[in-house]
C-alpha positions as CSV (number, residue, x, y, z in Angstrom):
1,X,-9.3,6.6,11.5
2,X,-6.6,3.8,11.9
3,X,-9.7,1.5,13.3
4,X,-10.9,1.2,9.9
5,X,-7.7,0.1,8.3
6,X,-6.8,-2.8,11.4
7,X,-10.4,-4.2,10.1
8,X,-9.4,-4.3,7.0
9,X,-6.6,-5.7,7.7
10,X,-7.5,-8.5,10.1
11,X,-10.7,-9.5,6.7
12,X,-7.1,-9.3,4.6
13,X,-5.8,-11.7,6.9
14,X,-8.5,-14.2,7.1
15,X,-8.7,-14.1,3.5
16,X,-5.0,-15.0,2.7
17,X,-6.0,-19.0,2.5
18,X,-9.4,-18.4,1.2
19,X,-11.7,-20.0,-1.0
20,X,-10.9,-17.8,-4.4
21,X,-13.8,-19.3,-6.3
22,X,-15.4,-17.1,-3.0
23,X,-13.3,-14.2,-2.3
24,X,-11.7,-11.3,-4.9
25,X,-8.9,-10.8,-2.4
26,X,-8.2,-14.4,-1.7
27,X,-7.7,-15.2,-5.8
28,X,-5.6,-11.9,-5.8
29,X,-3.5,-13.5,-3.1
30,X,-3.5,-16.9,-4.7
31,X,-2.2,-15.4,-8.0
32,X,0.7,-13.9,-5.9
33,X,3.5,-11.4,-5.6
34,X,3.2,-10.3,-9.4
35,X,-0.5,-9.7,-9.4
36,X,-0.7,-8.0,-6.3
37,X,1.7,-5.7,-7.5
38,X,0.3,-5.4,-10.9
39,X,-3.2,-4.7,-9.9
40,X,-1.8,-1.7,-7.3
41,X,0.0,-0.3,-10.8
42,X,-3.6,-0.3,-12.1
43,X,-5.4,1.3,-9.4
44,X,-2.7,3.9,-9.4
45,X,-2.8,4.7,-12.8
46,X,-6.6,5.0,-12.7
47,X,-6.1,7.0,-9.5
48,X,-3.6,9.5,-11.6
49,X,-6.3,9.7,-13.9
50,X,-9.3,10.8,-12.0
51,X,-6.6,13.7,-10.5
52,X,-5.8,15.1,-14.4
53,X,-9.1,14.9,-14.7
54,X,-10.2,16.5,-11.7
55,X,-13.1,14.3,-10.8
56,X,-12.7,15.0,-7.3
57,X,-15.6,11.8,-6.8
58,X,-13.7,9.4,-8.6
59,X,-10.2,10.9,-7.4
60,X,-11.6,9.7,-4.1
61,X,-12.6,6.0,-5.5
62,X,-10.1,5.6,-6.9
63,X,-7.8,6.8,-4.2
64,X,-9.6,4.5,-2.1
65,X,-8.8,1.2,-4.2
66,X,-5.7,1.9,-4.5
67,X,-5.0,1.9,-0.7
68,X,-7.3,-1.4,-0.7
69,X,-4.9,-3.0,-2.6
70,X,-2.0,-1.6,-1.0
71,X,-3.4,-3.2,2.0
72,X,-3.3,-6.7,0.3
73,X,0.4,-5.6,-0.8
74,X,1.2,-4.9,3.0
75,X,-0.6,-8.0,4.2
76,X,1.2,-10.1,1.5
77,X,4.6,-9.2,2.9
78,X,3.4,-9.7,6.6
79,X,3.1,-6.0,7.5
80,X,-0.1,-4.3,9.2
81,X,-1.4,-0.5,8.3
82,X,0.6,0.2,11.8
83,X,3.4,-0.3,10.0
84,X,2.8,2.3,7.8
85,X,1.6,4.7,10.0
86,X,4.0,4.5,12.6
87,X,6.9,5.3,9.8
88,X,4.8,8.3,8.8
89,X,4.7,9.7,12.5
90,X,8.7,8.6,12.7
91,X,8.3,11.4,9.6
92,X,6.0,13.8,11.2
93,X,7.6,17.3,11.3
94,X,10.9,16.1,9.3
95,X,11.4,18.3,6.1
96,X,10.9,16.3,3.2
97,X,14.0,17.0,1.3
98,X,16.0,16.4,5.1
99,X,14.1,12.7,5.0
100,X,14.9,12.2,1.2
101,X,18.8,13.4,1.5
102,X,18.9,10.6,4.7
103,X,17.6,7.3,2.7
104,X,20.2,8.3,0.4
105,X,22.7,8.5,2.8
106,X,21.6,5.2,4.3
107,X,21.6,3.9,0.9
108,X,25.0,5.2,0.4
109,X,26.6,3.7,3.5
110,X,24.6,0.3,2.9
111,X,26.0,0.2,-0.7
112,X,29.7,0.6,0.8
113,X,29.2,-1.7,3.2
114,X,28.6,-4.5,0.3
């Protein structure tokens, strides 16, 4: 399934310095950090409300913009879907509340260290 998201992320790419009278992606990249962000916001809310509503169709559409547009985040900041994935397997068969309880001790420790 990662296949489909290097595509994507290699027509993110070629997009960044785009025409964006020609491409939705390349004006979302022109328009920068702030829109990016803003327009992932959107998609989650609208992703939020499929779920309460249970459309399970539109909880899928919706699900599936909002990872296009984190791609464009990740992209923006220089980071591939790899990225992501390989911090997810670092994760893989780590409780949740173990991980949680270990970013705030790394927090902790970086916050002394300032």
């Amino acid at each position: 399934m990662s296949d489909i998201l290097d595509r994507l992320a290699d027509v993110l790419e070629r997009r960044k310095g785009g025409d964006p009278e020609d491409s939705y992606v390349s004006r979302l990249f022109s328009r920068g950090e702030d829109a990016i962000l803003k327009k992932i916001g959107e998609e989650a809310t609208e992703a939020v409300m499929a779920a309460k509503d249970g459309d399970k169709l539109r909880i899928v559409g919706e699900t599936a913009d909002l990872w296009f547009h984190c791609l464009i985040m990740l992209a923006h900041y220089g980071l591939r879907p790899s990225d992501v994935l390989m911090e997810l397997r670092r994760r893989e068969g780590i409780s949740g509340i173990d991980e949680k309880a270990a970013r705030s001790d790394n927090l902790r420790i970086e916050a002394d260290r300032k």
